[in-house]
DORO-771702 format. One record per residue (C-alpha): residue in three letters; chain; x, y, z. Coordinates in Angstrom, 3 decimals. Example, Ala and Ser with C-alpha at 12.3 -4.5 7.8 and 13.67 -1.06 7.14 Angstrom:
// DORO-771702
+--------+--------+----------+----------+----------+
! residu ! chaine !       px !       py !       pz !
+--------+--------+----------+----------+----------+
!    Ala !      A !   12.300 !   -4.500 !    7.800 !
!    Ser !      A !   13.670 !   -1.060 !    7.140 !
+--------+--------+----------+----------+----------+
***
This chain:
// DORO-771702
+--------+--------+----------+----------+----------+
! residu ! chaine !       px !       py !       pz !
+--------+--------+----------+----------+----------+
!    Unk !      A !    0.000 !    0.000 !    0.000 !
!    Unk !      A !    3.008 !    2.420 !    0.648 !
!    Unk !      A !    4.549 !    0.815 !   -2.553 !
!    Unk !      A !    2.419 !    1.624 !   -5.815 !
!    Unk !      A !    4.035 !   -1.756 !   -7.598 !
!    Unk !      A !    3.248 !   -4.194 !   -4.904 !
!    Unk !      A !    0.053 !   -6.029 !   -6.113 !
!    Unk !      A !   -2.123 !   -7.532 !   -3.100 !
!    Unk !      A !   -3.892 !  -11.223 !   -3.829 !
!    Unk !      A !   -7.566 !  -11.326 !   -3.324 !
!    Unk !      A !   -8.744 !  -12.816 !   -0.605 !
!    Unk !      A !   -9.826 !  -16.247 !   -2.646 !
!    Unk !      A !   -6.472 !  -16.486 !   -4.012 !
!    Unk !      A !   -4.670 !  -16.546 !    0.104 !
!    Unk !      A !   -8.128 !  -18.822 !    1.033 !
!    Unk !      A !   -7.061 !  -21.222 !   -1.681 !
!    Unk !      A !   -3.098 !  -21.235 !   -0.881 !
!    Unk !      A !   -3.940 !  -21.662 !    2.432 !
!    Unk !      A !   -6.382 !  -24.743 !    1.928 !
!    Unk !      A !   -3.746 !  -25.852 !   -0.673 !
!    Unk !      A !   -0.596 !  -25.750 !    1.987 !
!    Unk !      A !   -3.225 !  -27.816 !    4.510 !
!    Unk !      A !   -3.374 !  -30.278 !    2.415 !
!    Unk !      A !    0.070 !  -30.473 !    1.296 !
!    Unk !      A !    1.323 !  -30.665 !    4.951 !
!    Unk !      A !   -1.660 !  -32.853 !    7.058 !
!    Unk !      A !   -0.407 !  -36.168 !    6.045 !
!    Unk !      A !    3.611 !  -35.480 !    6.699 !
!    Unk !      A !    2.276 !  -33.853 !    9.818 !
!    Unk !      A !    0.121 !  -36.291 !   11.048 !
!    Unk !      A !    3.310 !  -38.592 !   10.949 !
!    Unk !      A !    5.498 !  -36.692 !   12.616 !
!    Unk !      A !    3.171 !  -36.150 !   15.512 !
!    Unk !      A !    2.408 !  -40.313 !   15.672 !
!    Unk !      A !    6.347 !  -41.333 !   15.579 !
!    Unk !      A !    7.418 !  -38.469 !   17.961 !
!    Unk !      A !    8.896 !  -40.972 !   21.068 !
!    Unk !      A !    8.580 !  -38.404 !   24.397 !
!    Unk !      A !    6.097 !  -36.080 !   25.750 !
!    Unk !      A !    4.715 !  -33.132 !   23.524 !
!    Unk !      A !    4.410 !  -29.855 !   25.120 !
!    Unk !      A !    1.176 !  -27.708 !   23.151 !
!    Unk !      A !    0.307 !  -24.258 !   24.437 !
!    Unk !      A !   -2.927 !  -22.802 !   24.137 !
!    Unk !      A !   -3.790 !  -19.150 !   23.763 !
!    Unk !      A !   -7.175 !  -18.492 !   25.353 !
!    Unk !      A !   -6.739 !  -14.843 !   24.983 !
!    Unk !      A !   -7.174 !  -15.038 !   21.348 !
!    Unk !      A !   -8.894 !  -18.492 !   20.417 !
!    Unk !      A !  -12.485 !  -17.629 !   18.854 !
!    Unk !      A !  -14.883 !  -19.671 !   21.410 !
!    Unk !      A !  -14.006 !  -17.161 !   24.406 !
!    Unk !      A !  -16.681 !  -16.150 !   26.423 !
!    Unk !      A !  -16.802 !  -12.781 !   26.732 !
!    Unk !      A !  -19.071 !  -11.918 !   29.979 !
!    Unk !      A !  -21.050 !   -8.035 !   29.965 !
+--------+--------+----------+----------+----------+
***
């Protein structure tokens, strides 16, 4: 936006890279996460996740 030449993708065109890179990496992640040997540490960020409850 600060650079006239730079042209921004549409929003289908990230939607389908995205959706395209999920696909590409569930299987070769999948397998990395079932022949990991040890304990797994995942962190989640409540702050920010989109089920929340907000109170008033």
């Amino acid at each position: 936006m600060l650079h006239s030449n730079i042209n921004i993708p549409s929003p289908s065109t990230i939607s389908r890279d995205v959706q395209e890179m999920f696909s590409l990496s569930q299987t070769h992640i999948a397998v990395f996460l079932q022949s990991h040997i040890g304990k797994l540490h995942l962190a989640v960020d409540g702050w920010t996740s989109p089920n929340v409850l907000v109170g008033s």
